[in-house]
C-alpha positions as CSV (number, residue, x, y, z in Angstrom):
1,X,0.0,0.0,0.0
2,X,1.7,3.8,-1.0
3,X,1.2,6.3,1.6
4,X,2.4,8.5,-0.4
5,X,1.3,12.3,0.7
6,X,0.3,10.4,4.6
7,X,2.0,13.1,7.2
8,X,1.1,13.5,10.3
9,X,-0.1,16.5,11.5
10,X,2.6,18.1,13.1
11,X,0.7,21.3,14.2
12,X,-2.3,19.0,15.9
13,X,0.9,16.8,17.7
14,X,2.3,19.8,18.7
15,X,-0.7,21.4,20.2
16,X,-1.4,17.7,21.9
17,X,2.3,17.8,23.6
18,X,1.6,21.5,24.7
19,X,-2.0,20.9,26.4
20,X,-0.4,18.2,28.5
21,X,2.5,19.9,29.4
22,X,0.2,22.3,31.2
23,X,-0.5,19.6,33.2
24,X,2.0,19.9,36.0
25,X,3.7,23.1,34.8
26,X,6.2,24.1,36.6
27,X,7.5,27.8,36.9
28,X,10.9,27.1,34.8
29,X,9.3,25.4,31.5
30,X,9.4,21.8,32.9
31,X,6.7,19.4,33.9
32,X,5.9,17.8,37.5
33,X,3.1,15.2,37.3
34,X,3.8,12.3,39.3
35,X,2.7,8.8,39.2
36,X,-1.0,8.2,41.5
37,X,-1.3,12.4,41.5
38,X,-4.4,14.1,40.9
39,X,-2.2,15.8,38.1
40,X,-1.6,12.3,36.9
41,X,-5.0,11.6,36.8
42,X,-5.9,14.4,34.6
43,X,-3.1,13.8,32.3
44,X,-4.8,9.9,31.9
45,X,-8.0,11.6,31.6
46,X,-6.9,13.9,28.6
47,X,-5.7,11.2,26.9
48,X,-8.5,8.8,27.6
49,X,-11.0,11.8,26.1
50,X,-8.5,12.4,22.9
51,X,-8.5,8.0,22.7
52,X,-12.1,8.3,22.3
53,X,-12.6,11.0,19.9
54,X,-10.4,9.0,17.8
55,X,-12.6,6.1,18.1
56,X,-10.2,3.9,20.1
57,X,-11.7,1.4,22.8
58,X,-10.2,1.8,25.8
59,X,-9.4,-1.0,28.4
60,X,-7.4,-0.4,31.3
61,X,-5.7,-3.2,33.5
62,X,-5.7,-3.6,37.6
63,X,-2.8,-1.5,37.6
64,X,-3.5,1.2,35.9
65,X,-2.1,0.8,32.5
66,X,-4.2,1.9,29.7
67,X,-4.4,0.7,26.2
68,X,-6.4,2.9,23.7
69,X,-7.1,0.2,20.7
70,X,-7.9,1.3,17.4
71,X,-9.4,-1.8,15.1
72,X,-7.8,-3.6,12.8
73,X,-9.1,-5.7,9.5
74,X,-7.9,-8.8,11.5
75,X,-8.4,-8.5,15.0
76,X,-7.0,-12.0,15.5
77,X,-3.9,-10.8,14.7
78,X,-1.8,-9.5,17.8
79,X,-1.3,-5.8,18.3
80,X,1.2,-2.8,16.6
81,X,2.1,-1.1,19.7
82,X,4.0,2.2,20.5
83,X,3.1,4.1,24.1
84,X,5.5,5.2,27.0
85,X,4.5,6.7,30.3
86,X,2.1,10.1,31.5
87,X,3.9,10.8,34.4
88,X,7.7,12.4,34.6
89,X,9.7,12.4,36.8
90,X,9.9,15.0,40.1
91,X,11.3,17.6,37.4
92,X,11.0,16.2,34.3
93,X,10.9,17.5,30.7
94,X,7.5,18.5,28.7
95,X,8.6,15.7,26.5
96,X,9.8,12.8,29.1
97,X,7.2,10.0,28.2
98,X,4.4,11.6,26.7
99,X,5.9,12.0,23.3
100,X,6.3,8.5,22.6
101,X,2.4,8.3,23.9
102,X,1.2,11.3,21.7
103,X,3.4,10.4,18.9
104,X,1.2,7.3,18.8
105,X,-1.7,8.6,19.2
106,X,-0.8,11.1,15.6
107,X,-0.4,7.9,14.1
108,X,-3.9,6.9,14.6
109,X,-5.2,10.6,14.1
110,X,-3.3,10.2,10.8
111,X,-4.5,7.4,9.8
112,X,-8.1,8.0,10.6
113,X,-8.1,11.1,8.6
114,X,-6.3,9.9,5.6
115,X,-9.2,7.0,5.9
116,X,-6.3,3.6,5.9
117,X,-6.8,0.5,7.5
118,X,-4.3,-1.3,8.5
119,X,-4.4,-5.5,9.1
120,X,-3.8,-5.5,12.4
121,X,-5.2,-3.2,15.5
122,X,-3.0,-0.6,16.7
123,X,-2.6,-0.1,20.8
124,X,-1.3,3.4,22.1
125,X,-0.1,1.9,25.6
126,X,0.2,3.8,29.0
């Protein structure tokens, strides 16, 4: 299959990276949002809201960890997944974690707009 012309939207990743880094601002450009915090918690609800607007189903483990699913034409087949972690550490960067969840979650943006299915079901992981 050509994908020729797919991109992701940069602008829409951008803009995804900068709501969450409001989440735990801190005064010197970095981000704070540990683990089991109420800022955690709104950093999983975020992405839990932007996983359903892109149509993903959700399911979430005993321990916390979230997988955002979007369908494959084979759901037999195991999973593509990408995800890191939500929370930073105590001073961490606006990009320590979240961009390898975010960037995953462009990738299914992406494809949902450009209209591709793939074989297999993609999971964004937390």
């Amino acid at each position: 299959m050509a994908l020729d012309g797919v991109r992701i939207e940069q602008d829409r990743l951008w803009q995804s990276l900068m709501a969450m880094a409001k989440i735990g601002a801190t005064p010197n450009g970095g981000v704070a949002r540990l683990a089991l915090t109420d800022l955690d918690r709104q950093a999983r609800d975020l992405f839990v809201r932007w996983c359903r607007e892109a149509g993903c189903e959700l399911r979430i483990d005993r321990m916390g960890n979230i997988f955002a699913r979007r369908a494959g034409l084979n759901s037999d087949l195991p999973p593509v997944m990408t995800g890191s972690h939500l929370d930073t550490q105590p001073l961490g960067g606006k990009f320590d974690g979240i961009y390898g969840v975010l960037a995953g979650l462009e990738v299914v943006r992406t494809l949902n707009a450009a209209r591709i299915d793939t074989l297999a079901p993609i999971d964004v992981a937390v």
